[in-house]
N, C-alpha and C positions, 0 to 999 in steps of 0.2 A: 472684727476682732472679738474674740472669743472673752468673757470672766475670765478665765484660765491666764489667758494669754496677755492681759491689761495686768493681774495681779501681779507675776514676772516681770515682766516690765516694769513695775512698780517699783517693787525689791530690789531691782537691780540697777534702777534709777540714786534711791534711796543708800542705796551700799555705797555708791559712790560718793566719795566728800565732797569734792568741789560741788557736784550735784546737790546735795545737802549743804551747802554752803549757801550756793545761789539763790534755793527755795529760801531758807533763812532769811536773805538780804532785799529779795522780792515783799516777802511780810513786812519786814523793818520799815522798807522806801514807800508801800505803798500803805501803811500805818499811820507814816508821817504827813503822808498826801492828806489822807482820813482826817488826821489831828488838824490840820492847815482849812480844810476843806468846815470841818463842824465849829471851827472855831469864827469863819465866817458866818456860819449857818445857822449859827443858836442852839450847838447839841449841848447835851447837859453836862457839868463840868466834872461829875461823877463818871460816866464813858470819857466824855476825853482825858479826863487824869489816866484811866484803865489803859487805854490805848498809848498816850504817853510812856506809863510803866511799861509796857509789852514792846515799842521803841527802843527805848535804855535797856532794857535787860536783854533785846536780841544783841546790840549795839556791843553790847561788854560781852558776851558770850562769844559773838563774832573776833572781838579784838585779841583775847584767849587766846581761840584756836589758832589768830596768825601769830601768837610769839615765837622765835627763831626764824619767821620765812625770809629777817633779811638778810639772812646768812644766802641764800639763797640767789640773791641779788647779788650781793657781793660774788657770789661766785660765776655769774652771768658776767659781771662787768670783764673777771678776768677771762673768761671764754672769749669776749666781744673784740680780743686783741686778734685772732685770728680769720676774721671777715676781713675781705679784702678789699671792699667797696667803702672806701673813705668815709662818705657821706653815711652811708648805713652803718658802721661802725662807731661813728660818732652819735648819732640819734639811740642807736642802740644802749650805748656808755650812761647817756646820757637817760635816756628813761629807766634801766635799773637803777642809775645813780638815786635819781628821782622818788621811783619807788621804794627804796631800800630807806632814805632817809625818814620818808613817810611814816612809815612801818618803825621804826625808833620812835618818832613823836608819838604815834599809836599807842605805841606801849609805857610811856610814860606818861601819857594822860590815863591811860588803862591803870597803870601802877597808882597813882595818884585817885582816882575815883574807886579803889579798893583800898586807900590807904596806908601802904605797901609803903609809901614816899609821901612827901608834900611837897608840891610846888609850890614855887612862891608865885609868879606867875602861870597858872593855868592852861587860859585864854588865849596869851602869846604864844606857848606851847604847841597851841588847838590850830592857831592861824598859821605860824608857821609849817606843820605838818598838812596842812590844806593847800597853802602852797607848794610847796614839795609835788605833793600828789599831782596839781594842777600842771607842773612842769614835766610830770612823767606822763601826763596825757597828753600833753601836747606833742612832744617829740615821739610817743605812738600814733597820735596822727601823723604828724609828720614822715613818720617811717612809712604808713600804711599810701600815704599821698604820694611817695618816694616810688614805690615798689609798685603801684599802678600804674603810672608814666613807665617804665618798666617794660610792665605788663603789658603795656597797648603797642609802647613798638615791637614787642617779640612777637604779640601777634598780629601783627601788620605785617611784619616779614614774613610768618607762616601763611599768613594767607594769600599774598603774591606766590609763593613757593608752591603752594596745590597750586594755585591758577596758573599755573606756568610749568609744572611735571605732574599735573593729575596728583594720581595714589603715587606714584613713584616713590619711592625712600629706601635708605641703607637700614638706618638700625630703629627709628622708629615712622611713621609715616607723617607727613604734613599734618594729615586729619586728626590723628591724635592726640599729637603737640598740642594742636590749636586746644582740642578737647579740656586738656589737660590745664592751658591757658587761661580758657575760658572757667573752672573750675576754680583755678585761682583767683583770678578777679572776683566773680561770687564771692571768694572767701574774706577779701579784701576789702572789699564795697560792704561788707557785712560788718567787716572791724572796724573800718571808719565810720559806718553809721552810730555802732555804739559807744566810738572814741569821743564822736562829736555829743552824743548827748551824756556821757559821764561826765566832762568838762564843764558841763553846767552844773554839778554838784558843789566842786567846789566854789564856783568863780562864783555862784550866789551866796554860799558861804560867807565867801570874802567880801562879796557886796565889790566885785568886779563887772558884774550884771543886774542891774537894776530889776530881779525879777522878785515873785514871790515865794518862798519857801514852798512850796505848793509844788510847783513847777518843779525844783530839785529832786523832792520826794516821788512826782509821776516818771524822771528820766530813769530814776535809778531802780524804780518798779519796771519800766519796758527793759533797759540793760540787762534786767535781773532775770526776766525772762528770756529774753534772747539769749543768755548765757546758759538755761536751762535748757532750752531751746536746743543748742550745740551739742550737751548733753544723751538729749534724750535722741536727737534723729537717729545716731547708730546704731540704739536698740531696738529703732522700727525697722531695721532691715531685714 
């Protein structure tokens, strides 16, 4: 790949928000890792203050930009009346519900750390919004664990179906289907890989997982990238 061709892609990386979103939240997470990391390690408390500040102010900068997204949710919840699959409808309800309520906490602790508002409570604010979040990643697991049992018997049936009429097919082929299948799955196997380690964000948060803030910091530096990641492969094609 050409100078030329890397700097394009850059730009067009970069134009995109969520893309510029994600790099933003990669810095932040993997900042924090840094902060966790020096703080066992004997770094000097002039760098990790630095690094600290550059933490907080991605932090608030991030929370800004999602004001209003959970209008957004809200309006998910009322689309999610039209799924027909019970169980996916309800997962669905439920992790906008999830996310939506998050996203209010956010913004009140946001409100509150610009001075906009005072909480009386903070903290509880902080924790309650963390669980919130917590429950909207679960039930995106849950959807994503839903939707590949799913997946595996549709293609199960696809693949008895070639092995039993070749290429034969009306309007698309066996092989396709499966293609198209198999496609999904990747997609899926991808989103629950990173359902599952965003979920350790909050749940060390909460001190639902005995781990160390370290740990929180590196999932949501890999997420962050993976989400970049998503970003960027369309504009390698």
């Amino acid at each position: 790949m050409s100078l030329v061709q890397t700097t394009d892609i850059t730009i067009k990386l970069l134009a995109n928000g969520t893309a510029r979103d994600k790099l933003n939240r990669f810095v932040q997470y993997f900042t924090k890792f840094l902060v966790w990391y020096g703080q066992k390690n004997g770094f000097e408390k002039d760098t990790l203050a630095r690094m600290s500040n550059l933490v907080a102010a991605l932090a608030c900068t991030r929370k800004t930009m999602r004001l209003g997204k959970q209008l957004d949710h809200a309006r998910n919840i009322s689309k999610s009346g039209s799924i027909t699959d019970d169980i996916l409808r309800v997962l669905t309800i439920s992790k906008s519900f999830g996310l939506g309520l998050w996203l209010v906490h956010d913004a009140l602790g946001w409100a509150n750390t610009q001075k906009i508002i005072k909480l009386e409570a903070p903290k509880d604010v902080s924790r309650r919004g963390n669980q919130f979040w917590l429950f909207a990643l679960v039930s995106s697991l849950m959807i994503n664990v839903y939707k590949l049992r799913w997946n595996a018997i549709r293609l199960s049936q696809e693949q008895r179906i070639l092995k039993a009429n070749g290429t034969q097919a009306k309007d698309l082929s066996a092989a396709d289907k499966i293609k198209a299948l198999q496609v999904e799955k990747s997609n899926l196997v991808y989103a629950t890989v990173s359902d599952s380690l965003d979920i350790c964000i909050p749940s060390i948060s909460l001190e639902y997982l005995p781990l160390e803030p370290g740990v929180a910091g590196l999932c949501g530096a890999i997420t962050s990238l993976m989400a970049v990641w998503t970003q960027l492969k369309p504009l390698l094609k």
